[in-house]
C-alpha positions as CSV (number, residue, x, y, z in Angstrom):
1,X,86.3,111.1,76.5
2,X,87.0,113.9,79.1
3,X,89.8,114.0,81.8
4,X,88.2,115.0,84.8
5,X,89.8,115.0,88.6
6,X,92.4,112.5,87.6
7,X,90.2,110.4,86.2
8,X,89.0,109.5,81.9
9,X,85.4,109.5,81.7
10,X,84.1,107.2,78.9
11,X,80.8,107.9,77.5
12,X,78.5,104.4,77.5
13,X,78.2,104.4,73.8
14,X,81.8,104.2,73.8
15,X,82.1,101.7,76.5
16,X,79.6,99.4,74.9
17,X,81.2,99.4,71.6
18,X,84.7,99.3,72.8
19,X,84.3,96.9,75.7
20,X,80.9,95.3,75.7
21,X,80.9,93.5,79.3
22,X,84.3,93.8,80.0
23,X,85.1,95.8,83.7
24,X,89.0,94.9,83.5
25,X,91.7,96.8,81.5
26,X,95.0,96.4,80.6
27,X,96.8,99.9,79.9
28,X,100.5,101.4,79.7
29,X,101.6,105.1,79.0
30,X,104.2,106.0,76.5
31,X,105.7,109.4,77.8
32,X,107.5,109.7,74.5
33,X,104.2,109.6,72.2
34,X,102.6,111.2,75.4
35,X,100.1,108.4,74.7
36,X,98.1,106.1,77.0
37,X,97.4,102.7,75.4
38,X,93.7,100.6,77.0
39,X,92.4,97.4,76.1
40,X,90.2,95.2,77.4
41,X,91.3,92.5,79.8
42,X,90.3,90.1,77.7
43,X,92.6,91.2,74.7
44,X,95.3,88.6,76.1
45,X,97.7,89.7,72.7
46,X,97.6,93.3,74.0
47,X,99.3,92.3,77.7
48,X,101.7,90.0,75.5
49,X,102.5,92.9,73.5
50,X,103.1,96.0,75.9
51,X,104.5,95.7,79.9
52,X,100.9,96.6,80.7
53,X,99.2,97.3,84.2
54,X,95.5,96.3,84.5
55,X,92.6,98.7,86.2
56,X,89.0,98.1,87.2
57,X,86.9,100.5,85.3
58,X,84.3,102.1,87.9
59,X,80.7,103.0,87.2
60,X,80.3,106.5,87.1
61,X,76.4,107.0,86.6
62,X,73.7,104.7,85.7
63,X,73.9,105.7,81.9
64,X,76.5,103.5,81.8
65,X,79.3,106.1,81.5
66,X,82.7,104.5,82.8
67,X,85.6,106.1,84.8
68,X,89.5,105.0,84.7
69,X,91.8,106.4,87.3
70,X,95.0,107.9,85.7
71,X,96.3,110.6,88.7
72,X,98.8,108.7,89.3
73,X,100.0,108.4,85.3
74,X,99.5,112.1,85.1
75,X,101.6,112.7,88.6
76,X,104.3,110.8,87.7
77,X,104.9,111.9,84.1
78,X,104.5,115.9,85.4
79,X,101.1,115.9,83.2
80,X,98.7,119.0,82.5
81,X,95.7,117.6,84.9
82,X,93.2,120.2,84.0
83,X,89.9,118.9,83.2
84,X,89.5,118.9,79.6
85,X,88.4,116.7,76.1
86,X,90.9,113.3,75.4
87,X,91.5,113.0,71.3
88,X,91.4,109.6,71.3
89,X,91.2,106.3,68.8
90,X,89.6,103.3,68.6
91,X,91.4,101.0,67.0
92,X,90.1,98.1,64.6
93,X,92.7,95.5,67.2
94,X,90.3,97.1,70.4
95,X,93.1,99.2,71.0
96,X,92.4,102.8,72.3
97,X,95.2,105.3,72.0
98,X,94.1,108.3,74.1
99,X,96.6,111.4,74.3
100,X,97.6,112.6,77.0
C-alpha cells in the first residue's frame, strides 16, 4: 500500500483478497498507536467493535487498484503526508492495520 496525495492506494491483489466485492469500508484512526484500522462494510462485528466511520473506496485504474481518502485523517492528527510505502497487516478477522 502507498500513501499518495492524501489518499492509500491498494494494489488489486490486495483488494481482491482482502475485500472481494466489497466498495464500502468501515475505518477509525488510533492517534495513540498512530494506526488506522479498515474493514469491509460488511464485517458488521468490526463497526460494533470500534466508533468507526465508513468510506467508498474509489477505482483508481482498471487493474483494479483501489484508493481510500485519508487527508482529512492525516490533517487533523498533524500527520507526515509525504507520499511514501504503508507497513500494513492483514489480519485473519479481515482487519487491516495500516500505520500511519
Amino acid at each position: 500500500m502507498l500513501l499518495k496525495n492524501g489518499h492509500i492506494i491498494i494494489p488489486a491483489d490486495i483488494v481482491t483478497k482482502w475485500l472481494d466485492t466489497d466498495d464500502y469500508v468501515n475505518m477509525v484512526y488510533y492517534p495513540e498507536r498512530s494506526q488506522l484500522l479498515v474493514a469491509a462494510k460488511s464485517k458488521t462485528f468490526f463497526e460494533k467493535l470500534h466508533k468507526t466511520k465508513w468510506m467508498v473506496l474509489k477505482d483508481k485504474n482498471l487493474q483494479g487498484d483501489k484508493t481510500l481518502y485519508v487527508r482529512e485523517i492525516l490533517i487533523d492528527n498533524d500527520l507526515d503526508d509525504a507520499d511514501r510505502p504503508l507497513r500494513f497487516e492483514i489480519k485473519t478477522t479481515g482487519i487491516v492495520t495500516i500505520d500511519l
